[in-house]
C-alpha positions as CSV (number, residue, x, y, z in Angstrom):
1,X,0.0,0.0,0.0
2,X,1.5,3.5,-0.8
3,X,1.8,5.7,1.9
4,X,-0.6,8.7,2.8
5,X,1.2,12.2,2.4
6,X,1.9,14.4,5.1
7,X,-1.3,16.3,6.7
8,X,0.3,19.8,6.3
9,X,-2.5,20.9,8.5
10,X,-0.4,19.1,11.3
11,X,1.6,22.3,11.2
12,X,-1.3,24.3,12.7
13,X,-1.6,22.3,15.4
14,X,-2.7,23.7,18.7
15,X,0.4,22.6,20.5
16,X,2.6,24.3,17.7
17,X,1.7,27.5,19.5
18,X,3.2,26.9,22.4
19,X,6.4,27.2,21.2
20,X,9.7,25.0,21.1
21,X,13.2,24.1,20.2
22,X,13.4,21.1,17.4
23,X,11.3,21.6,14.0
24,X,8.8,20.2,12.4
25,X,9.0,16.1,12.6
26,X,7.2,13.5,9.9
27,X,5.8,10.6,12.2
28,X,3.3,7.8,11.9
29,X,0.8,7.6,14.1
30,X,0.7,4.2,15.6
31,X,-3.1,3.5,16.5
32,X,-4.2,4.6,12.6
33,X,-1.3,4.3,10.4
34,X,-1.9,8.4,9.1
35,X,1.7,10.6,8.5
36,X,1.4,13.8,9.7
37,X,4.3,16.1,10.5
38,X,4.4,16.7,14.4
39,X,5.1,20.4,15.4
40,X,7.8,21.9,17.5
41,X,6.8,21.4,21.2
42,X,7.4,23.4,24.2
43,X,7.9,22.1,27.2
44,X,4.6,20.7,29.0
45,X,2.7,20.5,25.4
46,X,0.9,17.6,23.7
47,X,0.7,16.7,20.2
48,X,-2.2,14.5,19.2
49,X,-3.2,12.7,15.9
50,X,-5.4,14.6,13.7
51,X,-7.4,11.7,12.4
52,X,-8.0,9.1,15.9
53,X,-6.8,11.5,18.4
54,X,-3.7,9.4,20.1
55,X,-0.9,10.8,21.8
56,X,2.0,11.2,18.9
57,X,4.1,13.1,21.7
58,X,4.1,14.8,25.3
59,X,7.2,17.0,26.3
60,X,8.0,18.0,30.2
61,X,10.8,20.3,31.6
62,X,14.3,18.4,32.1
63,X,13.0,15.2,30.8
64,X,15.9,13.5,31.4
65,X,17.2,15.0,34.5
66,X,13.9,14.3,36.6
67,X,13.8,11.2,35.1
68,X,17.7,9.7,36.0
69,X,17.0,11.0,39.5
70,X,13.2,9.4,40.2
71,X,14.9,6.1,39.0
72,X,17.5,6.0,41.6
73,X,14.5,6.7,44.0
74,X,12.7,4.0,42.6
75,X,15.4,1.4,42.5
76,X,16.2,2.4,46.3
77,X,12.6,1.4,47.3
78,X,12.6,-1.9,45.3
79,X,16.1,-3.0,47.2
80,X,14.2,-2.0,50.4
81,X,10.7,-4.0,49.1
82,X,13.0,-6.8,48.2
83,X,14.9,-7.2,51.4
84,X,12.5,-6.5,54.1
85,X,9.1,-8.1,55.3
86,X,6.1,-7.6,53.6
87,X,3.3,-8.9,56.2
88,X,3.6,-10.9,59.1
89,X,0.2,-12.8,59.9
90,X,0.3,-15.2,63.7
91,X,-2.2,-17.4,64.9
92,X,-2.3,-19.8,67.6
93,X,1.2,-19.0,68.7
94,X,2.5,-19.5,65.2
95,X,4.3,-16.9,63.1
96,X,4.4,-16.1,59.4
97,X,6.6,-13.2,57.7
98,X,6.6,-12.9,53.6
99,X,8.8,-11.1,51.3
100,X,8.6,-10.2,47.9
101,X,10.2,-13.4,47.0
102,X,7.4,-16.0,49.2
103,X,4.7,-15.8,47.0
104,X,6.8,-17.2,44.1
105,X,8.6,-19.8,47.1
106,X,5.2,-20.9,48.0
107,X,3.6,-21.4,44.8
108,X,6.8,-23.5,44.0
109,X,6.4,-25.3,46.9
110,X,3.0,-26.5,45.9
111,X,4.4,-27.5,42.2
112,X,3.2,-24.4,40.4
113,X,6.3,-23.5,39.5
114,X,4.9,-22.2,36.2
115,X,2.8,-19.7,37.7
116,X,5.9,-19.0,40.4
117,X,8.0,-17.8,37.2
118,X,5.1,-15.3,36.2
119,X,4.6,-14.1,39.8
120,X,8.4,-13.9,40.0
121,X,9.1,-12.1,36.4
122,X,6.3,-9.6,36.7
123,X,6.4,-8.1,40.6
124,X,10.5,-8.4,40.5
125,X,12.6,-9.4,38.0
126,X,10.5,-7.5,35.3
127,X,10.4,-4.2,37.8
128,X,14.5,-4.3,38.2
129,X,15.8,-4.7,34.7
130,X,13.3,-2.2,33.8
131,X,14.3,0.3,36.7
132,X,18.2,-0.1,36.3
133,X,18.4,-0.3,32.8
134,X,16.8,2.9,32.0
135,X,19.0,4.6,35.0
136,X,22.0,2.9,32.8
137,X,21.0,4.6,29.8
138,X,19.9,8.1,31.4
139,X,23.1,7.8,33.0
140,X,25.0,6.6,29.6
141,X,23.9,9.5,27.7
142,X,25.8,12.3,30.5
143,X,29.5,10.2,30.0
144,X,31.7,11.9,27.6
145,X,31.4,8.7,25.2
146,X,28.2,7.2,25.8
147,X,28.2,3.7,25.4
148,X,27.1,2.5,21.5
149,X,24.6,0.0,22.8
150,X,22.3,2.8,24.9
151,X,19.9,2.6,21.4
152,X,19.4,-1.4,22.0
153,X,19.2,-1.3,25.5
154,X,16.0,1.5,25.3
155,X,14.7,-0.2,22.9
156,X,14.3,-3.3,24.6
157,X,12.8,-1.2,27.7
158,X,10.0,-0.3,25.5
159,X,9.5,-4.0,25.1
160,X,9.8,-4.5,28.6
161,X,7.0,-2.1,30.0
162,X,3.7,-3.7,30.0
163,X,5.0,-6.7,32.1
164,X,6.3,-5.0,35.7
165,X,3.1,-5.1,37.5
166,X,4.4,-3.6,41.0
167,X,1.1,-1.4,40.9
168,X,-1.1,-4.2,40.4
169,X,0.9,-6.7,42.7
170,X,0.1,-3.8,45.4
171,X,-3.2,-4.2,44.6
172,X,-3.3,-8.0,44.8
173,X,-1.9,-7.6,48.4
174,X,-4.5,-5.5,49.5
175,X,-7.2,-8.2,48.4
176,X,-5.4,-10.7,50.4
177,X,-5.2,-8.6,53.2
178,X,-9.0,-7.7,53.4
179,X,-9.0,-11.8,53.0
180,X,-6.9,-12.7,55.8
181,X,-7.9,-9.6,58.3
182,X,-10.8,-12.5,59.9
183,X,-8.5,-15.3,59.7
184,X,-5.1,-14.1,61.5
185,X,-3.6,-11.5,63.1
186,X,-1.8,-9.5,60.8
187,X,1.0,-7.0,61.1
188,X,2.0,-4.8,58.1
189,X,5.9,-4.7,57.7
190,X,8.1,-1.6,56.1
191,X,8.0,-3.5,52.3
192,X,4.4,-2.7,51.8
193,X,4.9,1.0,52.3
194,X,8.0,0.7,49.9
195,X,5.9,-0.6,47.3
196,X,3.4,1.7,48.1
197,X,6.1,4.7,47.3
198,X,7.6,2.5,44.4
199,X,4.3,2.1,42.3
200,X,4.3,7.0,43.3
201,X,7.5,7.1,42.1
202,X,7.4,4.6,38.8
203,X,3.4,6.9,38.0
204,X,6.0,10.1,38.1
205,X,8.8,8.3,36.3
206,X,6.9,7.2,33.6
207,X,4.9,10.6,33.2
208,X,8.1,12.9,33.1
209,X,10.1,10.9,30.4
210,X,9.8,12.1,26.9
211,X,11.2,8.8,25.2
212,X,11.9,11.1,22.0
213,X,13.8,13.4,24.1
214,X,15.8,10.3,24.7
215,X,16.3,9.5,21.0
216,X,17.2,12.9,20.0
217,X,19.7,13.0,23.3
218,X,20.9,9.7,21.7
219,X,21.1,11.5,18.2
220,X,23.0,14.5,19.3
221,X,25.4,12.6,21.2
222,X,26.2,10.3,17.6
223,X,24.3,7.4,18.9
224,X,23.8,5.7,16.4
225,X,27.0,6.6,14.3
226,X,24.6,6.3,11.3
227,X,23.2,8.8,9.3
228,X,19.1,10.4,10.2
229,X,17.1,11.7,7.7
230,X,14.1,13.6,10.1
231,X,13.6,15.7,6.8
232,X,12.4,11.9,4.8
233,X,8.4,12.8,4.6
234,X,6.2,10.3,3.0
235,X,5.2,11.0,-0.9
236,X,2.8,9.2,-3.2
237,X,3.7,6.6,-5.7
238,X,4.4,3.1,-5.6
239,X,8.1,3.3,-5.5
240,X,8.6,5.6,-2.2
241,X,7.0,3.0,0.8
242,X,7.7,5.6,3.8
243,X,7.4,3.0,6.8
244,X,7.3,4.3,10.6
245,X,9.2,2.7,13.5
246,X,7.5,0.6,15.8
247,X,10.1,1.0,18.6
248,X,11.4,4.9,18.6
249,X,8.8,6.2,15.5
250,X,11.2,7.9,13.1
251,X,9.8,7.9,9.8
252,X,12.0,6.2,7.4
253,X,12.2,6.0,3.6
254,X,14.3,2.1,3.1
255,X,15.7,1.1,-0.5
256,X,13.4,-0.9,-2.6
257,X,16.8,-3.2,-2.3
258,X,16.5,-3.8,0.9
259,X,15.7,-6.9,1.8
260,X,14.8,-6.8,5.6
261,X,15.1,-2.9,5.9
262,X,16.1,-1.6,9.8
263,X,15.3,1.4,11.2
264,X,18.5,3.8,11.3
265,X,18.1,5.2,14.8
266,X,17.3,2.3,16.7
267,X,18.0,-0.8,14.9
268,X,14.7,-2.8,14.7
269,X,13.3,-3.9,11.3
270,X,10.9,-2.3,9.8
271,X,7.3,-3.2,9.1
272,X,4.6,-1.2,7.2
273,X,2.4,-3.0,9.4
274,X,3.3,-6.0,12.1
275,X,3.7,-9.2,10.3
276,X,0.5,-11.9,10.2
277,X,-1.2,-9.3,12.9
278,X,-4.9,-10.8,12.3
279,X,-3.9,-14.2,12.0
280,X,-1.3,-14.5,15.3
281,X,-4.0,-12.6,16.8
282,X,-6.8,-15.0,16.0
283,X,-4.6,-17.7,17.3
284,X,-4.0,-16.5,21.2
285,X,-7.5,-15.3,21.3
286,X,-9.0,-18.8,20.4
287,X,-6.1,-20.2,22.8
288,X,-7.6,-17.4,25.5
289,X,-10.8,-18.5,24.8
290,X,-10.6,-22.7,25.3
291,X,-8.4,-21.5,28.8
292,X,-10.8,-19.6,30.2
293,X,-13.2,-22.6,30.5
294,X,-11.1,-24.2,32.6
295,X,-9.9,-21.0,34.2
296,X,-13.4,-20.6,35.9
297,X,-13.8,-24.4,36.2
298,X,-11.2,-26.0,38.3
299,X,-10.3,-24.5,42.3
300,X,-8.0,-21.1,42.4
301,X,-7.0,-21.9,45.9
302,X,-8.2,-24.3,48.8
303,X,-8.9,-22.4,52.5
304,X,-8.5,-25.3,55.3
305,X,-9.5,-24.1,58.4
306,X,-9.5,-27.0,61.7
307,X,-9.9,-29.5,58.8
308,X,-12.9,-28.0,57.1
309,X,-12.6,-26.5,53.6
310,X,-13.6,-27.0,50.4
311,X,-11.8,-25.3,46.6
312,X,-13.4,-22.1,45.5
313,X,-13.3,-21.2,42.3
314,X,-13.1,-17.8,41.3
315,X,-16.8,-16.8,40.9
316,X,-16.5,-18.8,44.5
317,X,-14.0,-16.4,45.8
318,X,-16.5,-13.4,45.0
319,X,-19.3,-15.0,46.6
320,X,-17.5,-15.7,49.5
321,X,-16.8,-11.7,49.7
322,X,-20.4,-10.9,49.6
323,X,-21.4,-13.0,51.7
324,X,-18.8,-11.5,54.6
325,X,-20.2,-8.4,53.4
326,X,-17.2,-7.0,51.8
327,X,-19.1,-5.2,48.7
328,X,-16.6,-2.8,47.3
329,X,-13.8,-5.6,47.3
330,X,-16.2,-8.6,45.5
331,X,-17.1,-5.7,42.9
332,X,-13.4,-5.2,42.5
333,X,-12.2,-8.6,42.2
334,X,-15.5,-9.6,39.4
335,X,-14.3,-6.5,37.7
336,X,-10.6,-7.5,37.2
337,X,-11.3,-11.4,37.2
338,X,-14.2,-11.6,35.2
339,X,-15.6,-8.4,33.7
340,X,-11.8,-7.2,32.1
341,X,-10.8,-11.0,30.4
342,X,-14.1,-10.7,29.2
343,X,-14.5,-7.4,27.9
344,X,-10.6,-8.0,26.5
345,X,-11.9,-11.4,23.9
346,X,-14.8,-9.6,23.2
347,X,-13.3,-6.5,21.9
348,X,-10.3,-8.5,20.3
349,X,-12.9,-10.7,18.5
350,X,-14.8,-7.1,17.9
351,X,-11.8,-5.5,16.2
352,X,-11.0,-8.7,14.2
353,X,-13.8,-8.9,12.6
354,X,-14.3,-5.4,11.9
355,X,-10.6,-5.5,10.2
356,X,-11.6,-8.6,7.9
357,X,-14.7,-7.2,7.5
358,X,-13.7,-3.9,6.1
359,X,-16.1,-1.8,8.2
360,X,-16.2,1.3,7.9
361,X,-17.8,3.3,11.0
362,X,-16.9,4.0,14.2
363,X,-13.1,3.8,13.4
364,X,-12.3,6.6,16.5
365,X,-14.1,4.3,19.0
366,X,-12.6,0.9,17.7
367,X,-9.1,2.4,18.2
368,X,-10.3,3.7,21.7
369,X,-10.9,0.4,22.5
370,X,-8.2,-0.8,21.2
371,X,-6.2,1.2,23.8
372,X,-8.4,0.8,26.4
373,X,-8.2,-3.5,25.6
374,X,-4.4,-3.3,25.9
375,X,-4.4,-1.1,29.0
376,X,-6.6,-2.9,31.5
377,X,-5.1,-6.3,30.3
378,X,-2.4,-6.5,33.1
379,X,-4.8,-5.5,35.8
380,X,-6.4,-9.3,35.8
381,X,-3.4,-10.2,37.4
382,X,-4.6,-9.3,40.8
383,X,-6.3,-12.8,41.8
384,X,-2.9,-14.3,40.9
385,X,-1.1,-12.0,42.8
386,X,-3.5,-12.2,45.9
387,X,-3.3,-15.8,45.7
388,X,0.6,-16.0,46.0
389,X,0.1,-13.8,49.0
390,X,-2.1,-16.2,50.6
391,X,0.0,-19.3,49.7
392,X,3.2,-17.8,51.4
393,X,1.3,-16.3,54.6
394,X,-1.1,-19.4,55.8
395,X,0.5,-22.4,56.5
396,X,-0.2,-23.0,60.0
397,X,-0.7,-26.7,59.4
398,X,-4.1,-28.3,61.0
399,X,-5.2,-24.7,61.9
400,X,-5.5,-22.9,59.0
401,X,-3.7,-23.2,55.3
402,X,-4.5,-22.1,51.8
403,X,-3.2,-24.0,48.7
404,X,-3.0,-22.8,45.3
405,X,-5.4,-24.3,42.2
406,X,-4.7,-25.6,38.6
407,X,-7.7,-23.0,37.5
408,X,-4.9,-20.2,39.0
409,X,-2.6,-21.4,36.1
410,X,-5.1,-21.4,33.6
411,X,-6.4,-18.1,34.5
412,X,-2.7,-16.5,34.5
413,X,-2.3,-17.7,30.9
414,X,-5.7,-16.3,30.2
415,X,-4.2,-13.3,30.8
416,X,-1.2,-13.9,29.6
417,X,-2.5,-14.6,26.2
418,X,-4.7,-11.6,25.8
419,X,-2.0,-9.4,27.0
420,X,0.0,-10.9,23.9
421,X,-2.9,-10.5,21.3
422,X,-3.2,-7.0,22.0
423,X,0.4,-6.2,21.9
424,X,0.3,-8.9,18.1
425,X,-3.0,-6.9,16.8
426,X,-2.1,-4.0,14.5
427,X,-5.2,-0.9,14.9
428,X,-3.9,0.1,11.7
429,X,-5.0,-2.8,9.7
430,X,-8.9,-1.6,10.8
431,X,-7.8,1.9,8.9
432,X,-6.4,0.3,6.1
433,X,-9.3,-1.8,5.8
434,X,-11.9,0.9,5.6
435,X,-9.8,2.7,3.2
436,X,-10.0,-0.1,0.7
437,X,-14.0,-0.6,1.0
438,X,-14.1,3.2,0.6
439,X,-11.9,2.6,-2.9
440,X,-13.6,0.2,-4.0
441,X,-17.3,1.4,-3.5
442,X,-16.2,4.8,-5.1
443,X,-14.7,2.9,-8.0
């Protein structure tokens, strides 16, 4: 497909009136495939797509600074999150004290070691290498020679984003708690209130980086030592193929010779659109889809108190929270562990369709929900999460102890999956689409 022009118009943007330091740059918007040429920005302005209205760039004041320094704060409360108690729960004389690292312990314990790597990739592992590698490379770009790798190393931390899940492990810990307040004494210990100012400080982090800043930081400094063209603006005809970066979004214009064109600035190949997006996408849905069944089907977690229990599922688990009158809490946990993996297939099927369909209306709202599919994704992780709390904190034996269920596994690669189909789904193709029914019925 030959590439859209330009929208001059992008050059009256609102935001262009605020003023700013770099010119004019060609970028592809990511959610509907449209070039338009992004407006000098002042610090604290917001450039938004003309046609579907996403976020093509937000600037802040010292970017870069603010940002090096948050991350030191951040990894500081992540060593202290990592290395002190979390809760302490006691009961009958007995004593129980978890760390970040129990839940994963306990679920291994129990032979889930499957669902002990997610637990342990996404509320640790995931958090670190995220936290100290962007440090690295804020800090790699103030050395006189910046290390050549900084552009590989960012671009893998883009990669690397959706899956730390401190703020929704937090979350998952206040379930259990609200769980466990009845059933032992509980004392919260100085890891908790890390994490609590961890999940501030990564919010902040996140909101006063300008990743372009970073690029253009890397640029100025001759990382890569390859030549930029931010000039290369996307014409008509079917020999010029402009193609925008999925990873740092520079417009490029690569040879027809090219065999597996790369972007310039950061390295990664280069895709008009991401390869066999419906199809790869069709495949984890319909894998979502037949895991779900059993995700709702077999036990979560087994509560045996003085030798009475019974598994609960997860509709069970909600029950159970009405019926001790917790309201707010059995609204939240339906919501993230039924309502959002829901809502998620549905709208995936929804925008799949719609793409192979060629429809034509709504387009705006189909790529809001596209955003809103692949944000809310990760927050499903809070049963999981809870239920690694629970498995490291009771074990008191013949008193009281909770045990982890194969429907806990199932339900973790529920989310899992769904997590991967939005981030394999291209929005574009749903643009693309309607523009060829459009052709066609004018023609």
């Amino acid at each position: 497909m030959a590439a859209a022009p330009a929208d001059p118009a992008a050059r009256n943007h609102p935001a262009a009136r605020r003023g700013g330091s770099t010119p004019p740059r060609s970028r592809e918007c990511p959610d509907c495939g449209r070039f338009q040429l992004v407006p000098s920005l002042g610090a604290g302005a917001t450039a938004r797509c003309l046609q579907c209205g996403a976020v093509l760039r937000r600037t802040h004041h010292d970017p870069l600074g603010r940002a090096l320094a948050l991350h030191f704060a951040a990894l500081a409360m992540l060593g202290v999150a990592g290395l002190m108690s979390l809760m302490t729960v006691s009961t009958a004389g007995m004593n129980f004290s978890a760390d970040l690292l129990s839940g994963p312990q306990g679920l291994h314990r129990h032979g889930l070691w499957e669902l002990a790597l997610v637990v342990l990739f996404t509320t640790a592992v995931a958090p670190f290498l995220r936290l100290a590698s962007m440090a690295y490379v804020l800090v790699g770009l103030g050395l006189r020679r910046p290390p050549r790798h900084l552009q590989r190393l960012f671009a893998w931390i883009e990669h690397l984003r959706p899956w730390s899940m401190v703020e929704v492990y937090l979350l998952g810990v206040f379930v259990a708690y609200v769980k466990l307040v009845d059933i032992v004494h509980i004392e919260i210990g100085p890891a908790l209130y890390a994490l609590g100012a961890l999940m501030l400080i990564m919010v902040v982090a996140d909101a006063v980086l300008d990743r372009q800043a970073v690029w253009e930081e890397m640029e100025r400094r001759g990382i890569p030592n390859a030549e930029i063209d931010h000039a290369a603006v996307p014409r008509d005809g079917p020999e010029i193929e402009a193609i925008g970066c999925e990873t740092c979004g520079l417009v490029c214009l690569p040879a027809v010779t090219e065999a597996e064109p790369r972007c310039p600035r950061c390295g990664s190949r280069l895709h008009a659109r991401k390869p066999d997006s419906v199809a790869r996408t069709w495949a984890l849905v319909i894998a979502s889809l037949v895991l779900y069944v059993p995700a709702n089907v077999y036990p979560v977690l087994t509560v045996v108190q003085l030798g009475a229990g019974a598994p609960s599922t997860i509709l069970g688990g909600v029950e159970e929270l009405l019926s001790s009158s917790m309201y707010p809490l059995a609204a939240l946990v339906f919501l993230a562990s039924v309502v959002v993996p829901m809502l998620k297939l549905i709208g995936l099927v929804t925008m799949l369709v719609a793409t192979q369909a060629g429809w034509t209306g709504r387009l705006r709202d189909r790529t809001s929900l596209f955003r809103v599919v692949r944000a809310i994704g990760r927050w499903s992780m809070i049963d999981v999460f809870m239920i690694s709390v629970l498995v490291a904190l009771v074990q008191f034996g013949a008193v009281v102890t909770i045990a982890p269920g194969l429907g806990a596994v199932a339900f973790a690669a529920v989310v899992i999956l769904t997590m991967f189909a939005a981030e394999t789904f291209d929005p574009r193709l749903m643009w693309d689409a309607a523009a060829r029914r459009e052709r066609r019925v004018v023609a």
